[in-house]
N, C-alpha and C positions, 0 to 999 in steps of 0.2 A: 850623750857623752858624759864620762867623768870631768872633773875639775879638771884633773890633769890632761887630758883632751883639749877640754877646752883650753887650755893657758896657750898648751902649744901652738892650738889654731887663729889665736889673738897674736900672741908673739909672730907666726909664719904672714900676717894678715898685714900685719904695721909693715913688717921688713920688707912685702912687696910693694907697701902702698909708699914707705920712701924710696924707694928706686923708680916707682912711676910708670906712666905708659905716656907716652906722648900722642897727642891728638894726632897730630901732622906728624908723618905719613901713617900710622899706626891704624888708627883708628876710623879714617875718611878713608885707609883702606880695604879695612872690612868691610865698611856699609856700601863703596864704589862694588865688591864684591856681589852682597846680598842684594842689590839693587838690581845689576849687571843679571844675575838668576830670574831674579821676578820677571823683570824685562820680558826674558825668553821663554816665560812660563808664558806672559801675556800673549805674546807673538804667537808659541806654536796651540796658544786655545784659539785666538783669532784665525789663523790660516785650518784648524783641525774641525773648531768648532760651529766660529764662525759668532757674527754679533748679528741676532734677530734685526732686525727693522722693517718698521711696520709700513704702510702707505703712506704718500705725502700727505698733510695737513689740508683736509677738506672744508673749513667754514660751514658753505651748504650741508654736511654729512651729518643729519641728526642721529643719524644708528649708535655712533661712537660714544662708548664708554671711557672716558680716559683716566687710568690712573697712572700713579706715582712707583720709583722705582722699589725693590723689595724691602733695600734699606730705607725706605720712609714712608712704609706700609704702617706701622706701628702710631704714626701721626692721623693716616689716612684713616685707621678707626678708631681713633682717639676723637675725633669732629664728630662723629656718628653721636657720641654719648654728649654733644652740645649743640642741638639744633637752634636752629631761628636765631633769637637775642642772644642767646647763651653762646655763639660760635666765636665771638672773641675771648673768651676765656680760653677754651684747649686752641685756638691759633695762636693769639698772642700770651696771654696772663700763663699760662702752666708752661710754656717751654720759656720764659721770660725769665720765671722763680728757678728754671733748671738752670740757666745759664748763669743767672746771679751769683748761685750759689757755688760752684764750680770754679768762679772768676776769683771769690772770695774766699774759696775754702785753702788758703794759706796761710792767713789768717784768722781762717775759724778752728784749724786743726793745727794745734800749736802741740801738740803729742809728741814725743822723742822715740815714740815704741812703731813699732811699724808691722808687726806679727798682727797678722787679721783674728786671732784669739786674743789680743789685747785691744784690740780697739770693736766691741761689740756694736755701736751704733753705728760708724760708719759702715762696715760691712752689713751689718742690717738694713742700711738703707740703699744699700749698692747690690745686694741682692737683691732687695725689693722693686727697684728697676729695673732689673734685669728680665726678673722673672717676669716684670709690667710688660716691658720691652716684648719679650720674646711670647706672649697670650696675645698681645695685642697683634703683633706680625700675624699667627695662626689662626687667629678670629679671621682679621683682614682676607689669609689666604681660600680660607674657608666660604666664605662668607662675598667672594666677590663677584660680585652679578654678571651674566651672559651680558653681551652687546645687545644695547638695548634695538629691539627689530621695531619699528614704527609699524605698528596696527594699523590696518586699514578700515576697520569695523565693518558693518551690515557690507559687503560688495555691491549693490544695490543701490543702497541709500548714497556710497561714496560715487558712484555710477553718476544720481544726481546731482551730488553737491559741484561734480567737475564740472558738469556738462549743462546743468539748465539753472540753479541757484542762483550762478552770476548774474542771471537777467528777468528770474522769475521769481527770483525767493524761495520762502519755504516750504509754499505750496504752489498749486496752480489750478483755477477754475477753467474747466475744460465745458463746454456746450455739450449738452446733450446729442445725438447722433454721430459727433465729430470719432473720426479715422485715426487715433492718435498713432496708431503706428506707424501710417502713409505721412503723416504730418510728420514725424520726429525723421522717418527716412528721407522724406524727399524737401523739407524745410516748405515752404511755402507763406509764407506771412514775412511780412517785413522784418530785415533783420536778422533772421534767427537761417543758419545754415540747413543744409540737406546734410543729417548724422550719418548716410549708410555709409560714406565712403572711409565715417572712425568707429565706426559701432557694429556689430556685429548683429544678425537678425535675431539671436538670442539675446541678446544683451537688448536691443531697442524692447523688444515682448517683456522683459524685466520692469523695462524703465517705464514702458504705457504702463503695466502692472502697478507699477508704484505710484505713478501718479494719478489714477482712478483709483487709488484705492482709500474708501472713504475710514477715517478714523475709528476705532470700535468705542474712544472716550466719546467724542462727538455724537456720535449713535444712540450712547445710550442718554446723553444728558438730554436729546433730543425726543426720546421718544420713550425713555423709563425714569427719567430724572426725578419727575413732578410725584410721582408716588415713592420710589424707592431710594437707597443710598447704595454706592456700588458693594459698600460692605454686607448688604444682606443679602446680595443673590451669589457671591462669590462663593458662597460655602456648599449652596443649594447641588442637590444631585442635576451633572449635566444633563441627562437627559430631559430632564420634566423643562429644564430653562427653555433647551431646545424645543419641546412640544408648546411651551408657553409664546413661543416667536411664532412658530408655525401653525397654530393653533388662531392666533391673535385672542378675539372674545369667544370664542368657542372652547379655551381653555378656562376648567371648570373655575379656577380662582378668580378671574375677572369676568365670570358671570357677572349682569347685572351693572358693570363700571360703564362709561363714557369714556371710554381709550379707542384710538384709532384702531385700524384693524392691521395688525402691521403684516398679518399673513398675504394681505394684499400692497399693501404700502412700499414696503422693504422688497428691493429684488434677492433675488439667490446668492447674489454675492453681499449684496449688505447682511443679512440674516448672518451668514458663515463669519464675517468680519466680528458680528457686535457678540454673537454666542463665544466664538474665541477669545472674547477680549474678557467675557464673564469667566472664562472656565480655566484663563491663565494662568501662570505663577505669579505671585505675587512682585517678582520683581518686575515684568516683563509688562504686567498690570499699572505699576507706582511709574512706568518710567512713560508709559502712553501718557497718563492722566497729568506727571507733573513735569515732563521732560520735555516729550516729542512735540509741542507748540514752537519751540526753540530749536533745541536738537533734530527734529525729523525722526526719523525709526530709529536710527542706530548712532554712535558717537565715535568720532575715529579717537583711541586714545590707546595711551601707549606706555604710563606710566605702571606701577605699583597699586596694590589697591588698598596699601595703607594714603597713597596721595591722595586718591582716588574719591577713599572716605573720608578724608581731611577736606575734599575740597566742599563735597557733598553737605556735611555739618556745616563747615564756615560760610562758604558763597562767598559770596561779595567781589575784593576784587585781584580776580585769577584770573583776568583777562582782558591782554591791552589791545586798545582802541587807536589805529592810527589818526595821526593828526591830519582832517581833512581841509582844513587850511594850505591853499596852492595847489589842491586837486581840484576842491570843488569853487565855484567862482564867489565871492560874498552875497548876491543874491539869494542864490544854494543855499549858502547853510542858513540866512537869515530865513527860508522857507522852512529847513527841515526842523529850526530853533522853534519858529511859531506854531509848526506841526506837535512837534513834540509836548509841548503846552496845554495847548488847546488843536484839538487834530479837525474837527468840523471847520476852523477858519480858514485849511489850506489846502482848498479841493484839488488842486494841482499836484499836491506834496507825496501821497502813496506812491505815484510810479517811482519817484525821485528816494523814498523811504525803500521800498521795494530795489532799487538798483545798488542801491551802494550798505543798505545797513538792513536787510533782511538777510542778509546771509548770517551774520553773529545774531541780530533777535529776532528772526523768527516776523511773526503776528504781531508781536509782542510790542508795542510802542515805550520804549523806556522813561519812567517816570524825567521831571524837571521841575524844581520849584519857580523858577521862571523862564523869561527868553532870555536874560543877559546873560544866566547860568549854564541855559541850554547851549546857546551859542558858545560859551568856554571850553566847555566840554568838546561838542563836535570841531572846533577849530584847533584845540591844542593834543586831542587825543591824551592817551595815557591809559593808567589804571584805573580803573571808575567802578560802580556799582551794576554787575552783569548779571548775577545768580542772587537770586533771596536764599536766608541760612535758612537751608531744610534740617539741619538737626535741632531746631525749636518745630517744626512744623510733623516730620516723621517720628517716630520709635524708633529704637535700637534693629528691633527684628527686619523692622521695614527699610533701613538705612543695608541692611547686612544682604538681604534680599537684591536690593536698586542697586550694590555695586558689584554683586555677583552676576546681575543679565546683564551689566556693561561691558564687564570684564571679560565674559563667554561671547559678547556681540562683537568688542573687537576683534575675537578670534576670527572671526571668521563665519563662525556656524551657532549664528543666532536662532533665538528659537523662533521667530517672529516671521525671520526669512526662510525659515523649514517648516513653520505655517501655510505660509503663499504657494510654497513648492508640494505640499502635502494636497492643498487642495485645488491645484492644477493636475495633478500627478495621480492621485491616489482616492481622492474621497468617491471618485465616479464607484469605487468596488466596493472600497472598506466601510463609505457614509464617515460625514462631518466627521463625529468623535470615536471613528475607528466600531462603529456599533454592527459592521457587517450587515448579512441581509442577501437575501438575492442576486445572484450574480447577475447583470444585466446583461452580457452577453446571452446565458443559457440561465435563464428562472428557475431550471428545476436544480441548478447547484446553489449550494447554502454556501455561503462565505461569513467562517466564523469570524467573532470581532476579534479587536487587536486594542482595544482600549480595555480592557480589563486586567486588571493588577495580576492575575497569573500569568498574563503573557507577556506584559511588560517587565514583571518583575524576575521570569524565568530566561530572559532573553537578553544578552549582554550584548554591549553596543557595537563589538566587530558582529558579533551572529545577525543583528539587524541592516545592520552594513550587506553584508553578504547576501542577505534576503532579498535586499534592496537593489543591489548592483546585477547579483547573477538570474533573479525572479526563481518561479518555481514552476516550471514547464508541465509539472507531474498536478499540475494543480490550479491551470491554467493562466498561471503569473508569469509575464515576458519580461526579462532581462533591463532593468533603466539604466545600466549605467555604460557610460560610453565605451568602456573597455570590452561591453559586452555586447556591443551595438546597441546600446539605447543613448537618450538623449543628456543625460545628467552627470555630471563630472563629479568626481568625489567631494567636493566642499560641498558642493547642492546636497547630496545623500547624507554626509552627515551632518547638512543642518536639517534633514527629514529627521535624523536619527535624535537630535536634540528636544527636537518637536515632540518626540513620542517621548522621549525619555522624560519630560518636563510633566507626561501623563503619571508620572509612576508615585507624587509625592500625593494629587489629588484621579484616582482614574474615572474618568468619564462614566465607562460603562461598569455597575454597580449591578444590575439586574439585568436577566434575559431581557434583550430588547422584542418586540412586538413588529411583526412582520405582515402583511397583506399579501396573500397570493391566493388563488385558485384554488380549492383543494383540488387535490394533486391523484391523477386517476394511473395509479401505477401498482401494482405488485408489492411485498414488502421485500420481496427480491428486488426488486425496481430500486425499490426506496434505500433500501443498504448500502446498492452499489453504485448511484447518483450521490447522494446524500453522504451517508455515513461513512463510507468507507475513507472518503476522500481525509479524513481526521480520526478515524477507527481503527485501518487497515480492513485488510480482506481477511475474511473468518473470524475480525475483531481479536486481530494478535495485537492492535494499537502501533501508534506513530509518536512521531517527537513530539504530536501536537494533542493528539486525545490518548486517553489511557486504555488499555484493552478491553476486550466486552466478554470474551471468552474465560472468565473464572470470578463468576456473578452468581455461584450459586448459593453463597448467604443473603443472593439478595431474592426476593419476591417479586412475582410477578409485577403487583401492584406498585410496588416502589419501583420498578422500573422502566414501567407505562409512565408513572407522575414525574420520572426527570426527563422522558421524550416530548410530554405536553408540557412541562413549566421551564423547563431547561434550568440550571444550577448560576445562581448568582457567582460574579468576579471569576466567572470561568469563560472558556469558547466553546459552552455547550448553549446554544439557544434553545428558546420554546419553542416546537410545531406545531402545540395542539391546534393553531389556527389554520393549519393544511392539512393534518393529518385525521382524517377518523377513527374513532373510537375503534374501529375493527380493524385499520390499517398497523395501529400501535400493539392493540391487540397480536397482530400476524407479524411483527416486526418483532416485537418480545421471545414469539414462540419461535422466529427464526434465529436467534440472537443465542437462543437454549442448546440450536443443534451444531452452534461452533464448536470444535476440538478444544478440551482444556488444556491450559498451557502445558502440562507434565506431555502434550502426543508428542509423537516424533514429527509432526509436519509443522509446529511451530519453535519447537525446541531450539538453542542454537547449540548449547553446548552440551558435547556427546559424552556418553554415560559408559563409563566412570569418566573423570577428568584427565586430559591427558599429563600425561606425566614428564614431555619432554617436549613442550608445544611451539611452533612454531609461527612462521609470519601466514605462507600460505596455504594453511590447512585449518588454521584455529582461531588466529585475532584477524585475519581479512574477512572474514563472516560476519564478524561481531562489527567491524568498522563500517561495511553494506548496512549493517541492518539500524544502527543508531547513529555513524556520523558522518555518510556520506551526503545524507541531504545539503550538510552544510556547509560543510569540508569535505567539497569536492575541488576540481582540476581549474578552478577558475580564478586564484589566488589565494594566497593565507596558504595556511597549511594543508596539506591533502593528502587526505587517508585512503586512495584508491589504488598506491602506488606502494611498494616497499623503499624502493628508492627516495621516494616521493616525502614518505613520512618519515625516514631518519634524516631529512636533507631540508624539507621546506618547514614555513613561518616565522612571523614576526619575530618571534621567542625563539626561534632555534638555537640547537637542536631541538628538537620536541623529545626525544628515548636518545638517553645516554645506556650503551649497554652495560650489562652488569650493573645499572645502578639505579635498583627501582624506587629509591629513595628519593635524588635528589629528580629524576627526569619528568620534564615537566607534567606527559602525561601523564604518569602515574599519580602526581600531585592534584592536577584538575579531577582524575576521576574519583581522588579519595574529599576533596573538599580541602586542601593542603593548600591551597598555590595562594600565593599571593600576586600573582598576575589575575585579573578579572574573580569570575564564580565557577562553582563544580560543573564539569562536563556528563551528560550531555545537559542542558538546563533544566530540562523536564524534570529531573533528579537524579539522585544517584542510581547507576548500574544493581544488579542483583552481584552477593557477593562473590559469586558461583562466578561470573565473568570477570571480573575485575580481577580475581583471582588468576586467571588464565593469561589475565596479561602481564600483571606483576611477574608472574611466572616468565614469562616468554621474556619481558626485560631483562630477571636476575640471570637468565641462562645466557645473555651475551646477545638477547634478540636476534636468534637466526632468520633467515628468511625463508629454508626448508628443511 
């Protein structure tokens, strides 16, 4: 505005300010107004909206995360950036200087200007909280953790810790011949309950399981210690370790030693315990050797694995000790104070150590520099020295490792517990490290391996899921999971799935393994359609699992005689030449010559020329028979046997958005797109003559005819 503006609106400004407004009734009536508004704004959000509220106040409820309301969210991650010692500073010290200042700034802001372009610091420092303010709210909002769910860890080990711990500790010396299942069902010994009427018969089979089953650390300190460290056999190829157990001195490197013969020594299930414990992961390895003395198999925990690994490096003391002062009677503890000391002067003292303090250590006798000390500690409890600091003792890599198998074992689907289940379950077909072999029901079928990096690595954990739940009938594999009338409920299957998957960083089988059979008096028509087909297909058009045999003819005789005698490394192609003879492979080659190459029409899928306006049941239900209904079929997940079926089921649904061959998932899985899992089918990608036909049949609005 001009001068003259201005004067006028100073002049009209004064003449209203002496005539005045009176407080009373003026002014207490406007806010009586604005207030009397809010009022009914609140009212019709409460009766419209409504005020959340959450469950009463549970003490016992460890699940509950509790936070603060939105308006004092901006505090709530303000503490984040001042742990441990530091948390009196953003509690008390930084909103102490905000109030201060505030209280005082009439005082400190003696300015007569009050336009927020003349007064530059204050508004810079009132934006600069604000904008604190309002990053810190959205971090908060972003950033705030699910309720936290209490982990039960290993199901198994937690099985023990409820039910036999309290009165056995962390392990238990069982008598050779002894029943333990009739024992745990029907109780029998002083003391201890008949379990069947709270345990289930599967659950008791878990729990003998677990408690015969001897350590694979113990195993080896026991019978490979004196010569080896565990660091030099972990890297070694599984097999040969394998044939080195089985072997005992008959294995050529301990020619010549004085070592037991553990091919005799070791029963079948100790050999599987200590080979698993050589060929494990690293972390699953670090936590047998430096954990499970204390721990057992698995750890119920529930936190973060930044705690996790904080707790791991520090030790010390994360773990309080009640005071057993008024439980136990002063005799007690003056036994378990002497024990602790000197443990030979109080041959009484294990059962008494064993009942009440093997549950937190284990074996493990916790040090004391005398009995007056010991005796303070067990009478007044507290925080005390529980865990030695493993971050002076491990590496980084190995710290990253031990809180990753913790962290996976709380889930649920350890890999240690999908060990036990693999080889109750599975090793009778597939052998210990998935090395295949001989079908035992019918010898003259080959059962390719399943420890080799192409099959692990081509095989994503729902497709093993699948394999494992619905079996493969076409291939003499029976259904394990209960939904499919077998015996194993999904957490079991995918702690199988974990087991295997823990193959894929080291895999067992490296080279065709070496097989013992008969040679084998059949036809090499015999031999195709026992043998090969079953991984070939018929006429060797090939499966999800072996590649075709019918368009070989860059290759030579010779070369493909020596891959049916030596069979191809890190594949599920095995060696036969120790069944097969030279004329049998011979006659197997020459039959292998007179399959149709893929250009015939009797293995073709897609008709020539392409179709142009293609549909569900004329064009891609062929293609979905011939690559994915082995495994996406009608037994959960997605299923491709159905048109209904596949715009309507899986996990990711929809799976084909129509018209939209871009975003729909399958068209994603089949190009290598998706960021859900890997490319469909896993064997590899489609020819692009197919993939074509579907994209197609997508962008057209995916008819069904």
């Amino acid at each position: 505005m001009n001068e003259k503006e201005k004067q006028e609106y100073l002049d009209k400004y004064h003449e209203e300010k002496e005539k005045g407004v009176p407080f009373y009734p003026n002014i207490i009536f406007k806010d009586v107004v604005v207030a009397f508004i809010i009022f009914l704004i609140l009212v019709g959000l409460a009766y419209l909206v409504g005020a959340p509220l959450e469950a009463r106040a549970n003490p016992a409820d460890t699940t509950y995360t509790p936070r603060p309301e939105w308006y004092f969210l901006f505090l709530f991650q303000l503490l984040k950036y001042f742990p441990g010692k530091l948390e009196v500073v953003g509690v008390v010290l930084i909103p102490l200087i905000v109030i201060l200042v505030l209280f005082f700034l009439p005082l400190l802001d003696r300015s007569t200007r009050r336009h927020f372009r003349d007064r530059p610091i204050v508004t810079g420092v009132t934006l600069l909280m604000v904008v604190g303010i309002v990053t810190l709210t959205i971090l908060a909002v972003r950033e705030a953790p699910p309720p936290v769910q209490a982990s039960q860890g290993d199901p198994v080990a937690l099985l023990y810790t409820q039910n036999c711990a309290p009165c056995h500790g962390a392990s238990i010396t069982v008598p050779p011949g002894t029943n333990l299942h009739t024992l745990i069902a029907q109780g029998s010994h002083a003391g201890m309950p008949a379990w069947n009427g709270d345990l289930s018969t599967n659950q008791i089979d878990e729990l003998a399981g677990f408690v015969l089953s001897p350590g694979g650390s113990q195993l080896f300190n026991t019978n490979c210690g004196s010569c080896h460290k565990v660091d030099d056999l972990v890297g070694g190829n599984p097999l040969d370790l394998k044939n080195s157990i089985d072997q005992g001195t008959s294995f050529s490197p301990h020619a010549g030693l004085s070592t037991a013969d553990w091919s005799t020594n070791l029963t079948s299930e100790e050999k599987t315990t200590l080979l698993n414990f050589l060929i494990a992961p690293d972390g699953q390895r670090l936590f047998t050797i430096y954990c499970s003395s204390c721990h057992g198999q698995s750890v119920s925990y529930s936190g973060d694995e930044a705690q996790l690994r904080q707790t791991i490096v520090q030790g010390g003391q994360h773990v309080t000790m009640p005071a057993w002062q008024g439980t136990l009677t002063p005799t007690q503890i003056d036994t378990l104070a002497n024990f602790v000391v000197d443990p030979p002067s109080e041959p009484a003292a294990p059962d008494l150590f064993r009942q009440y303090c093997s549950q937190c250590h284990g074996s493990q006798i916790p040090p004391a520099a005398s009995v007056d000390e010991a005796r303070q500690i067990i009478s007044t409890g507290g925080a005390h020295q529980t865990m030695p600091v493993w971050g002076n003792v491990l590496t980084q890599a190995q710290i990253d490792a031990l809180v990753s198998y913790v962290v996976n074992s709380a889930q649920g689907t350890s890999v240690q517990r999908g060990q036990t289940l693999f080889e109750q379950n599975c090793a009778v077909c597939h052998g210990d490290l998935g090395e295949g072999g001989p079908n035992p029901s019918q010898p003259t079928q080959i059962i390719p391996p399943i420890g080799t990096a192409n099959f692990v690595g081509t095989h994503d954990d729902t497709t093993l899921f699948q394999i494992i739940s619905q079996g493969q009938p076409d291939k003499g594999m029976s259904p394990f999971g209960s939904a499919n009338g077998g015996s194993l409920d999904d957490d079991q299957i995918n702690s199988i799935v974990a087991y295997l998957r823990s193959w894929q960083a080291n895999p067992p089988v490296t080279t065709p393994p070496q097989f013992t059979l008969p040679t084998l008096s059949m036809t090499a028509s015999e031999i195709y359609t026992k043998i090969c087909a079953q991984c070939h297909g018929e006429n060797g058009v090939g499966t999800s699992v072996g590649p075709p045999l019918n368009g070989l003819s860059d290759d030579t005789d010779q070369e493909i005689s020596a891959v049916i005698s030596q069979g191809i490394s890190n594949t599920d192609m095995l060696a036969f030449g120790s069944i097969l003879t030279d004329q049998q492979m011979s006659d197997l080659v020459a039959l292998i010559r007179t399959f149709p190459p893929p250009s015939s029409p009797q293995t073709t899928l897609t008709p020539q020329p392409a179709p142009t306006n293609p549909t569900f049941t004329a064009d891609v239900l062929p293609i979905f028979q011939q690559y994915c209904k082995m495994c996406h079929g009608n037994q959960g997940g997605w299923d491709s046997t159905r048109y209904q079926a596949v715009m309507t089921t899986g996990d990711h649904g929809p799976v084909v958005i129509p018209g939209d061959s871009t975003n729909s998932l399958l068209a994603q899985k089949l190009q290598g797109t998706s960021k859900i899992g890997g490319i469909m089918p896993p064997t590899g990608e489609l020819p692009d003559d197919i993939i074509k036909i579907i994209l197609d049949w997508i962008a057209a609005d995916a008819p069904e005819k």
